[in-house]
KOLTOR-170703 format. One record per residue (C-alpha): x, y, z; residue in one letter. Coordinates in nm, 4 decimals. Layout:
REM KOLTOR-170703
<rec xx="X" yy="Y" zz="Z" type="A"/>
...
//
This chain:
REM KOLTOR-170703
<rec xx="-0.9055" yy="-2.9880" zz="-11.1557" type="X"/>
<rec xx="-0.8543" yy="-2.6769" zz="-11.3610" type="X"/>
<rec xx="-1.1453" yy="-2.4706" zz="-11.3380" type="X"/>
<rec xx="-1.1817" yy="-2.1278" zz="-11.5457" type="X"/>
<rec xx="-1.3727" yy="-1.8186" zz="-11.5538" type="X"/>
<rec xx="-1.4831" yy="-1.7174" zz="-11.9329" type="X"/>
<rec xx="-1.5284" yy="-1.3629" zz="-12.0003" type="X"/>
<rec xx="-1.2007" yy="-1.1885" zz="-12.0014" type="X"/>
<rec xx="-1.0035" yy="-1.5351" zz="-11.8814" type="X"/>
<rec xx="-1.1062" yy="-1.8103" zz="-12.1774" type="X"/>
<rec xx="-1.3076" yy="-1.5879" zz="-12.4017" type="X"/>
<rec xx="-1.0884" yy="-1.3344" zz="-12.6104" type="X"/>
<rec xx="-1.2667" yy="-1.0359" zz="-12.6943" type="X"/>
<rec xx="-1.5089" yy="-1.1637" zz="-12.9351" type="X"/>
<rec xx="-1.6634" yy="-1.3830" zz="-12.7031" type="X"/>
<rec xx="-1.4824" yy="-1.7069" zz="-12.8522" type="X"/>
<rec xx="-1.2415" yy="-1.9844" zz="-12.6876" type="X"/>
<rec xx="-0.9256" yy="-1.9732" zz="-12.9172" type="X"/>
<rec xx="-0.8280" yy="-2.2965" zz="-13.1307" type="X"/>
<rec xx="-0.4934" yy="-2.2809" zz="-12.8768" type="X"/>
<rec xx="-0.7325" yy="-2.2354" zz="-12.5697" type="X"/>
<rec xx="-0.9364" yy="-2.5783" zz="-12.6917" type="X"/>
<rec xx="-0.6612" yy="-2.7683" zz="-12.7836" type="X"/>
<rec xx="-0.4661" yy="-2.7228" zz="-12.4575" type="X"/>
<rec xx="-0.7915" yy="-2.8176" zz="-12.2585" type="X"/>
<rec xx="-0.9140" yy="-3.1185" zz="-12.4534" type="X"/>
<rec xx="-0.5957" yy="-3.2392" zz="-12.4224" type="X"/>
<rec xx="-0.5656" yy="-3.2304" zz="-12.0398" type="X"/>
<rec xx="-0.8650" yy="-3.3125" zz="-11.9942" type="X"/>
<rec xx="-0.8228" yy="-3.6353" zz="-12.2248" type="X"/>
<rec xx="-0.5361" yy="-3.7061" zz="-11.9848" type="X"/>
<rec xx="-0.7849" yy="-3.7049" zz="-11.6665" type="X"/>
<rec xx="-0.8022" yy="-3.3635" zz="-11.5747" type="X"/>
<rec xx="-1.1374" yy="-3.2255" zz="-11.4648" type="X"/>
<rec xx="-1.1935" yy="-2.8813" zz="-11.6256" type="X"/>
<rec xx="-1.4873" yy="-2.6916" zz="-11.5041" type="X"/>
<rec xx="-1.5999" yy="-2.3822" zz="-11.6637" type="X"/>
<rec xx="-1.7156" yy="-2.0983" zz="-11.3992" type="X"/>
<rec xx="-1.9434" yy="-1.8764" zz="-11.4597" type="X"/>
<rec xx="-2.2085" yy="-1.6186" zz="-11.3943" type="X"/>
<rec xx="-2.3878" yy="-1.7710" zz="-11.6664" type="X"/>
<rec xx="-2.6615" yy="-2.0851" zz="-11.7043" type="X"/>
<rec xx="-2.5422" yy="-2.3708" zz="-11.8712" type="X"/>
<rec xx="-2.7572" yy="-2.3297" zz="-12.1698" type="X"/>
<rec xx="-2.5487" yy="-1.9929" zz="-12.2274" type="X"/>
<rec xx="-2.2444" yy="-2.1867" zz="-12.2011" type="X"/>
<rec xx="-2.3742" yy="-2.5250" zz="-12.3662" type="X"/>
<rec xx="-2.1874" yy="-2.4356" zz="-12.7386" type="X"/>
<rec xx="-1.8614" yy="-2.4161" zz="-12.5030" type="X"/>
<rec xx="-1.8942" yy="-2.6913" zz="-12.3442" type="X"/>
<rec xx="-1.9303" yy="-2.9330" zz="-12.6545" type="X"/>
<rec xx="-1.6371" yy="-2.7450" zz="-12.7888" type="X"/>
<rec xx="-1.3971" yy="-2.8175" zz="-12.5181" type="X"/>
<rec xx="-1.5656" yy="-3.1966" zz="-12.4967" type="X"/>
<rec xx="-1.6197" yy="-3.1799" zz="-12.1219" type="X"/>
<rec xx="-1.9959" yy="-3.4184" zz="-12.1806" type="X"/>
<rec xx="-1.8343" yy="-3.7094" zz="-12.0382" type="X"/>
<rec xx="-2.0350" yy="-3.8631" zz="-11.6722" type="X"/>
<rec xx="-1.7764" yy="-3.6996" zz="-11.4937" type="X"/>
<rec xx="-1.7755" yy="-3.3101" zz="-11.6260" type="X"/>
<rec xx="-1.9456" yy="-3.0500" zz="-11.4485" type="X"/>
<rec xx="-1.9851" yy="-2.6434" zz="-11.3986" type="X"/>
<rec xx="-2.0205" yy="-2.3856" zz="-11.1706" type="X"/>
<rec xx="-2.3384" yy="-2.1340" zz="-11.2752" type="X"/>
<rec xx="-2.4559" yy="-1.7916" zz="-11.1229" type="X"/>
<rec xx="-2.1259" yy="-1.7319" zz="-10.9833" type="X"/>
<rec xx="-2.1291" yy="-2.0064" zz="-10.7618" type="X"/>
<rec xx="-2.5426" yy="-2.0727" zz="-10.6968" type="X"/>
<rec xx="-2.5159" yy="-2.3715" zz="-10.9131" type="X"/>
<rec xx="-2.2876" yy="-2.7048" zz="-10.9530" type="X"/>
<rec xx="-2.4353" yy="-2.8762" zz="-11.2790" type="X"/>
<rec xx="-2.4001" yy="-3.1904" zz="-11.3722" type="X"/>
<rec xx="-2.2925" yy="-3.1124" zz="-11.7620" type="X"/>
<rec xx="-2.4523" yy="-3.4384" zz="-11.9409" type="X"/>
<rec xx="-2.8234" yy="-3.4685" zz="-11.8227" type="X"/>
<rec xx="-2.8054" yy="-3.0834" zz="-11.6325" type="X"/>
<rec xx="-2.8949" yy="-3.2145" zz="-11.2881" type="X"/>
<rec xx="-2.7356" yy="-2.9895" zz="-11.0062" type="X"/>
<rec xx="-2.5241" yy="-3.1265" zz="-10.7908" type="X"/>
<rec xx="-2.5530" yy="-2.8147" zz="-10.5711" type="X"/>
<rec xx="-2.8079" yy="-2.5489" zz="-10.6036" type="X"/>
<rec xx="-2.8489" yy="-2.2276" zz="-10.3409" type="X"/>
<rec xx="-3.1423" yy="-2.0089" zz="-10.4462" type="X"/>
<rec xx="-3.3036" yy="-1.6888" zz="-10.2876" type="X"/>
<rec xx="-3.7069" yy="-1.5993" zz="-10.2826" type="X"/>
<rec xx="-3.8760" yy="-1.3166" zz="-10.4198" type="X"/>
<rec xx="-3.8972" yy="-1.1345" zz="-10.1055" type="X"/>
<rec xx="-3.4853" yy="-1.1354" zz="-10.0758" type="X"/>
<rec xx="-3.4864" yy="-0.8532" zz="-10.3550" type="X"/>
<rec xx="-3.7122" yy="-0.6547" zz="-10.2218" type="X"/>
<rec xx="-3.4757" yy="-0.4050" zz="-10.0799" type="X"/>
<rec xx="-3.2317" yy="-0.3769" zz="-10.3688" type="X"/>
<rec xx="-3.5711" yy="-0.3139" zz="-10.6059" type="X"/>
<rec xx="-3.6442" yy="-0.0503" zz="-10.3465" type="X"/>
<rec xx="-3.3056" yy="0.1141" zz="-10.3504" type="X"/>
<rec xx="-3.3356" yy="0.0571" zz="-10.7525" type="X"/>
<rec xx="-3.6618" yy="0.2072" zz="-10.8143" type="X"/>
<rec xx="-3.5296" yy="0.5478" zz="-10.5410" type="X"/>
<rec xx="-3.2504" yy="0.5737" zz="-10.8175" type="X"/>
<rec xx="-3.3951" yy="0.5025" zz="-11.1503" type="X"/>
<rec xx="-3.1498" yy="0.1616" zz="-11.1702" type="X"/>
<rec xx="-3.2203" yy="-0.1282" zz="-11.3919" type="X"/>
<rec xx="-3.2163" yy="-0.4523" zz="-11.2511" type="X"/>
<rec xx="-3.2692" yy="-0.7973" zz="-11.3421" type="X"/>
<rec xx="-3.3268" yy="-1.1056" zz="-11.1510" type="X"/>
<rec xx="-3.2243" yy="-1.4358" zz="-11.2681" type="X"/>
<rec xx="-3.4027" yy="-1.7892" zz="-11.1250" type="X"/>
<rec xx="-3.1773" yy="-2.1422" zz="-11.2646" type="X"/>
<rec xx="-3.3456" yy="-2.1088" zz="-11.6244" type="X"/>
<rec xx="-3.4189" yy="-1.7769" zz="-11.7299" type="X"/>
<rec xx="-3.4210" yy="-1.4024" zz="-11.6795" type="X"/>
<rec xx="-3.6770" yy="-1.1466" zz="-11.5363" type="X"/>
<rec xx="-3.5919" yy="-0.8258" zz="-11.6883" type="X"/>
<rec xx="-3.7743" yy="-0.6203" zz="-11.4253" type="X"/>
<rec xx="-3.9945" yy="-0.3292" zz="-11.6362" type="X"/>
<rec xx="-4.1190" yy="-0.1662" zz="-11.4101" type="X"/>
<rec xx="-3.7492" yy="-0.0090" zz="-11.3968" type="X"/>
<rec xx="-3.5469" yy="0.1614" zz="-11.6731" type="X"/>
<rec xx="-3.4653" yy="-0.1512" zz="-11.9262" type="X"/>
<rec xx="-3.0955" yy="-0.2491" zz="-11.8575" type="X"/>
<rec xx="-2.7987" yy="-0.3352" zz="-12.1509" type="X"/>
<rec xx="-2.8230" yy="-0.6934" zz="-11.9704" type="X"/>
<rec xx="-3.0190" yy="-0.8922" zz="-12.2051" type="X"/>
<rec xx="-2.8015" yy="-0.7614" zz="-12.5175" type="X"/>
<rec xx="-2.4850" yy="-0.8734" zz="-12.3263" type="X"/>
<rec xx="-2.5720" yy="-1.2076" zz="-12.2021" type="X"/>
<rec xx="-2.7857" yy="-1.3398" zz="-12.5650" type="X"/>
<rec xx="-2.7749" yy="-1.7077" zz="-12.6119" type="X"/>
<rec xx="-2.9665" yy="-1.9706" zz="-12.5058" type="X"/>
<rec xx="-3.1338" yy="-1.8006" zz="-12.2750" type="X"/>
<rec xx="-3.4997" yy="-1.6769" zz="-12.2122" type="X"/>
<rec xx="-3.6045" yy="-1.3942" zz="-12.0933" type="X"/>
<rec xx="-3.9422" yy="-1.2670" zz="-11.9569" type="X"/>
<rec xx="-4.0121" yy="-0.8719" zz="-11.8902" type="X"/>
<rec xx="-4.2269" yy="-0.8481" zz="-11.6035" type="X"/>
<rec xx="-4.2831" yy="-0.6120" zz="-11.3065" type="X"/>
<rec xx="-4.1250" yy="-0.6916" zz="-10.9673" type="X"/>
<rec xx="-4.4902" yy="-0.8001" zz="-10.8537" type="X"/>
<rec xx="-4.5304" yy="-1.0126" zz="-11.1252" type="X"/>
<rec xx="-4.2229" yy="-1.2682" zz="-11.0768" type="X"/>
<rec xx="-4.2885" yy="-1.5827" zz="-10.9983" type="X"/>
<rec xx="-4.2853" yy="-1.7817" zz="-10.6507" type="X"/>
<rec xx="-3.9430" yy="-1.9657" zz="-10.7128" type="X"/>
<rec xx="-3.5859" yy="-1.9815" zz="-10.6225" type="X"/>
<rec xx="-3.3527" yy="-1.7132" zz="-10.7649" type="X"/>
<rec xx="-2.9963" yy="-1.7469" zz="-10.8505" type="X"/>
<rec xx="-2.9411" yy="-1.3722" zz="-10.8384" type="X"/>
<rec xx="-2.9929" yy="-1.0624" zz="-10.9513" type="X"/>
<rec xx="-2.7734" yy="-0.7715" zz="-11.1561" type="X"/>
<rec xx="-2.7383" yy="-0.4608" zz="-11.1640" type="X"/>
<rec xx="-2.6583" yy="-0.3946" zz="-11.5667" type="X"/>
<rec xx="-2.5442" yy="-0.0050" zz="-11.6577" type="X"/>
<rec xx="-2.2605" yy="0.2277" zz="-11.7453" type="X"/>
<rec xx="-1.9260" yy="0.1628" zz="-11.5788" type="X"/>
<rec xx="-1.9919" yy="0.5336" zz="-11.4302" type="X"/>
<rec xx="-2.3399" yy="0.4575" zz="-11.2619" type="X"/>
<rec xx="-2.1617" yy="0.1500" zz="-11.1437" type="X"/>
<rec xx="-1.8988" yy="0.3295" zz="-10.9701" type="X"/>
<rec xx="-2.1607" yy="0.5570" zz="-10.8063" type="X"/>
<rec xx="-2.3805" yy="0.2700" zz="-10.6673" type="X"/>
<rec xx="-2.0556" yy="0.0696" zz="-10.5395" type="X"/>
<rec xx="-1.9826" yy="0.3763" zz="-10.3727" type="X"/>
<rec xx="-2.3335" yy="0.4500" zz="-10.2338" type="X"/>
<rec xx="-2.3900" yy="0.1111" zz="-10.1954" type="X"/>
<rec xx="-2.6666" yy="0.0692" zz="-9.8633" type="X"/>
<rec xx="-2.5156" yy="-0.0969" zz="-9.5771" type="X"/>
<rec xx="-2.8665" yy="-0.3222" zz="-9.5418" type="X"/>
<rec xx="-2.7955" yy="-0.4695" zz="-9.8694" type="X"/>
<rec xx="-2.4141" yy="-0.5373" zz="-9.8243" type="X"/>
<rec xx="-2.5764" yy="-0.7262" zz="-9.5687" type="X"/>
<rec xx="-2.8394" yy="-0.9276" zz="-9.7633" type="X"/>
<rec xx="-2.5953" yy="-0.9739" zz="-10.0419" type="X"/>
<rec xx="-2.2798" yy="-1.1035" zz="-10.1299" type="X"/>
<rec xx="-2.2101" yy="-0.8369" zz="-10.4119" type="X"/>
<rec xx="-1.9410" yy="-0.8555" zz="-10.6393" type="X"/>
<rec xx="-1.8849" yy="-0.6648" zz="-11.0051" type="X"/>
<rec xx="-1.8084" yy="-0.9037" zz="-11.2650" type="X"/>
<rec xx="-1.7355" yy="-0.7216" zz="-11.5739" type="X"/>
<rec xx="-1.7388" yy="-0.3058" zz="-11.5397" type="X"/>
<rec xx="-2.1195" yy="-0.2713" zz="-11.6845" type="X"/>
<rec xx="-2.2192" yy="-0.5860" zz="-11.4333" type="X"/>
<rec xx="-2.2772" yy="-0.5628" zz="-11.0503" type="X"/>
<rec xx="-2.4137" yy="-0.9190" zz="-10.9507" type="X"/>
<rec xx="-2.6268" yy="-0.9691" zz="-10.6114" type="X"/>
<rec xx="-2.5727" yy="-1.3393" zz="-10.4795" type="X"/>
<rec xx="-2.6611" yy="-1.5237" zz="-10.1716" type="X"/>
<rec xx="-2.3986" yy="-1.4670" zz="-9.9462" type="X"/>
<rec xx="-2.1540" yy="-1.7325" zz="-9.8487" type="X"/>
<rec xx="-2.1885" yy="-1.8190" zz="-10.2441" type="X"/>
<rec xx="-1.9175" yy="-1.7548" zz="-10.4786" type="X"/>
<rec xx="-1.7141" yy="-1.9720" zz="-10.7404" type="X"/>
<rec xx="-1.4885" yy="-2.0873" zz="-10.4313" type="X"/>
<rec xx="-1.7337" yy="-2.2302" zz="-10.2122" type="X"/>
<rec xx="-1.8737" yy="-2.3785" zz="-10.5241" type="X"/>
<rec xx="-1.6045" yy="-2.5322" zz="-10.6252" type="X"/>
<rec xx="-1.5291" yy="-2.6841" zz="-10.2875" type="X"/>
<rec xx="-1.8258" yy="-2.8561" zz="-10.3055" type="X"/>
<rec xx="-1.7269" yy="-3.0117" zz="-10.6645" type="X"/>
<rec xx="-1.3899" yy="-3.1074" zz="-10.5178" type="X"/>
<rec xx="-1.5096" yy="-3.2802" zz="-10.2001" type="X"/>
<rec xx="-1.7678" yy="-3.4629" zz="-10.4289" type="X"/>
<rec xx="-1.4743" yy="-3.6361" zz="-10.6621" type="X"/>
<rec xx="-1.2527" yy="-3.6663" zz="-10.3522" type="X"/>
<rec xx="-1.0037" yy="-3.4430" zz="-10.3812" type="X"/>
<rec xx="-0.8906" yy="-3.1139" zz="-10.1707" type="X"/>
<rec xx="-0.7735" yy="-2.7713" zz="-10.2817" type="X"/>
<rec xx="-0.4602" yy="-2.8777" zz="-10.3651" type="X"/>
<rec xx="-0.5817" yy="-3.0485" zz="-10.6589" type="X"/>
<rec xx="-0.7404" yy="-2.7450" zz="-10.7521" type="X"/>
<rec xx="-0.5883" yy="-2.4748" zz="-11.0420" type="X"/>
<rec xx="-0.7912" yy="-2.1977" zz="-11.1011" type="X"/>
<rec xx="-0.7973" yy="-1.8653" zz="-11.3992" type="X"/>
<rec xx="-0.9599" yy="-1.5854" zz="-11.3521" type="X"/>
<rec xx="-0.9245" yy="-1.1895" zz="-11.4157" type="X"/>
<rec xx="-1.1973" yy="-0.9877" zz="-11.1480" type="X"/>
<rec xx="-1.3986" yy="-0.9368" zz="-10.8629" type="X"/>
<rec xx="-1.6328" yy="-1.2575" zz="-10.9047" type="X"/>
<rec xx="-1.2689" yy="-1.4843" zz="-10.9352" type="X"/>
<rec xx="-1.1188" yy="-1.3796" zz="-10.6189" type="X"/>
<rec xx="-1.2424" yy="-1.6280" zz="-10.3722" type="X"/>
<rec xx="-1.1482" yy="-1.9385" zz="-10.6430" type="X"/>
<rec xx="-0.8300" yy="-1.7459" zz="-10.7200" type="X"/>
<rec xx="-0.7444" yy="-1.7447" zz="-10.3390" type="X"/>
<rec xx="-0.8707" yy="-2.1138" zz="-10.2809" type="X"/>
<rec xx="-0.6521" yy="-2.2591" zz="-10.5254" type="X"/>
<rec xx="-0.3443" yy="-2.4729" zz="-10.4578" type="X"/>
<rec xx="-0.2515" yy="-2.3016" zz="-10.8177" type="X"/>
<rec xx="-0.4629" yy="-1.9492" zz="-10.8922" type="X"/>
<rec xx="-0.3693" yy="-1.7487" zz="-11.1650" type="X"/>
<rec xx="-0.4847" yy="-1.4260" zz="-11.2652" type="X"/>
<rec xx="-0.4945" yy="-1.3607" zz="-11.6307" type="X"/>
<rec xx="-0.2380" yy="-1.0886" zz="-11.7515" type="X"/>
<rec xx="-0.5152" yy="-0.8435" zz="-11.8045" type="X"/>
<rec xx="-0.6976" yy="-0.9124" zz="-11.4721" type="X"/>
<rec xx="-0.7326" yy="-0.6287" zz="-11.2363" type="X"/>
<rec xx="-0.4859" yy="-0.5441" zz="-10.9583" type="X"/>
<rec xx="-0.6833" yy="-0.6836" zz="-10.7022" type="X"/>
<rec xx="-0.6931" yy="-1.0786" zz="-10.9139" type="X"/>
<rec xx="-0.3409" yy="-1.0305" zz="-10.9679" type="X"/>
<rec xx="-0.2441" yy="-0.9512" zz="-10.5890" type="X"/>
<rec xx="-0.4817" yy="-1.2423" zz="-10.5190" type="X"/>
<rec xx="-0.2928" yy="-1.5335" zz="-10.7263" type="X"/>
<rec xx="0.0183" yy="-1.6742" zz="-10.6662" type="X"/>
<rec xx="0.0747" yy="-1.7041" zz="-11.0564" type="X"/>
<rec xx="-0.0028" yy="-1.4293" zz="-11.3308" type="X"/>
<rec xx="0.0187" yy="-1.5155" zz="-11.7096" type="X"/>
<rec xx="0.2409" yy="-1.3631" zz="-11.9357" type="X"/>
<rec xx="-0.0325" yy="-1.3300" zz="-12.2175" type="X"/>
<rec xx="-0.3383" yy="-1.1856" zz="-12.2002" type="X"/>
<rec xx="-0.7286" yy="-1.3551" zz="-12.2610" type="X"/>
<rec xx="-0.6588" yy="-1.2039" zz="-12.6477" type="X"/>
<rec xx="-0.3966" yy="-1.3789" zz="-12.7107" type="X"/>
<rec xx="-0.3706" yy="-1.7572" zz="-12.5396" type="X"/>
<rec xx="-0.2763" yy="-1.6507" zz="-12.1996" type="X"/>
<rec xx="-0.4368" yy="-1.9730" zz="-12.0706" type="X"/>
<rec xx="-0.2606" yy="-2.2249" zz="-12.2459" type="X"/>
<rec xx="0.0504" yy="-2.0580" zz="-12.2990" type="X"/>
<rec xx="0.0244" yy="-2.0637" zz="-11.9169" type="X"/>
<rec xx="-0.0918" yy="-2.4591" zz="-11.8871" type="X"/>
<rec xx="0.1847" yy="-2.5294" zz="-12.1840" type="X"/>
<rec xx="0.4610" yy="-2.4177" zz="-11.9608" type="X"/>
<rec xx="0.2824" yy="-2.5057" zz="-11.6004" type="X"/>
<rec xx="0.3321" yy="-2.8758" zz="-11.6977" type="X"/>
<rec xx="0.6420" yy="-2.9069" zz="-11.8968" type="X"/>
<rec xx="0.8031" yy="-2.8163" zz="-11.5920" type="X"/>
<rec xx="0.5551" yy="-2.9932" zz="-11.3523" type="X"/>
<rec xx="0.4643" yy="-3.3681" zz="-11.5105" type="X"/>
//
């Protein structure tokens, strides 16, 4: 299984998977490989990607939310789905209204950009597929919730890692994703525990597993992996995590110059 975080990992800087990228995957994959894409994102923001690199076959899947959600890629049934309620926020919209944050909360199909705070940069970023309904904190609905983020300057970012309450540490498993994006999740959940559950589902064990990634959200697949590699441009902390780095960066093929040599000298 290769499984692969996009922003900053697959996506170069324009938010697109390379022609070298898709060729190197589809071809693997042709071969029998399982790739997975894993991401913070829903699979109807990742849906163009996913018909690109051909993974629609019965056995293709993704992780979503960061780890929240195992999809099923062809008819979008979850193999494994860990939601929070409405009342799990209500601390971090608490800390967020004390500060003047934004902060959005996402269920498994859409987005609640809370208004009753400042309006966050989070709805610009993410685009797509995706729908998104601007409501009060009062106002969302009685569901399950994937998670919630935390979308602002890298600056204000720093300063609420840094202030970050000790309750919600507790309540959350919190990681930053990209430097505008802090992401509350469920804890226990992350793309490693995610993927676990993917690989005991086609029988296989982290060994079979080769993971890419380049931050905070990667580190527990990165660490998991029988092969995790950190992109060249990951942080220090992905790159101390791995036990292979690539020579390229996500803007110029670092993935499948890395897969190109990984099995020329491994198959």
């Amino acid at each position: 299984m290769i499984a692969l975080d996009l922003d900053n990992t697959l996506l170069n800087s324009d938010k697109k998977i390379s022609e070298a990228n898709t060729a190197a995957l589809k071809k693997l994959h042709k071969a029998g490989k399982a790739v997975v894409l894993c991401t913070g994102r829903p699979i109807n923001a990742i849906w163009d990607w996913l018909k690109q690199l051909g993974l629609m076959n019965e056995k293709d899947y993704s992780v979503n939310f960061n780890g929240s959600l195992v999809i099923h890629n062809v008819d979008k049934k979850p193999l494994m789905e860990k939601g929070m309620k409405r009342d799990h926020f209500t601390h971090l919209h608490e800390f967020c209204e004390a500060h003047n944050y934004p902060l959005d909360i996402l269920d498994f199909n859409g987005v609640y950009p809370i208004n009753d705070l400042p309006l966050s940069g989070y709805e610009k970023r993410l685009g797509g597929n995706m729908h998104f309904l601007h409501v009060p904190f009062a106002k969302i609905p009685d569901v399950d919730y994937s998670k919630a983020v935390i979308c602002t300057e890298p600056a204000t970012l720093d300063k609420i890692v840094a202030e970050m309450p000790a309750q919600l540490s507790k309540e959350f498993h919190i990681v930053r994703s990209q430097p505008m994006i802090l992401e509350f999740l469920k804890p226990g959940i992350d793309k490693g525990s995610a993927l676990d559950v993917l690989l005991d589902h086609l029988g296989w064990t982290r060994e079979n597993l080769m993971t890419f990634g380049d931050a905070e959200n990667d580190l527990e697949m990165l660490a998991s992996a029988g092969v995790g590699v950190s992109m060249a441009n990951g942080t220090p902390e992905a790159k101390k995590t791995a036990n292979h780095v690539t020579v390229l960066d996500n803007n110029h093929d670092g993935v499948a110059d890395f897969l190109k040599t990984y099995f020329a000298k491994n198959e």
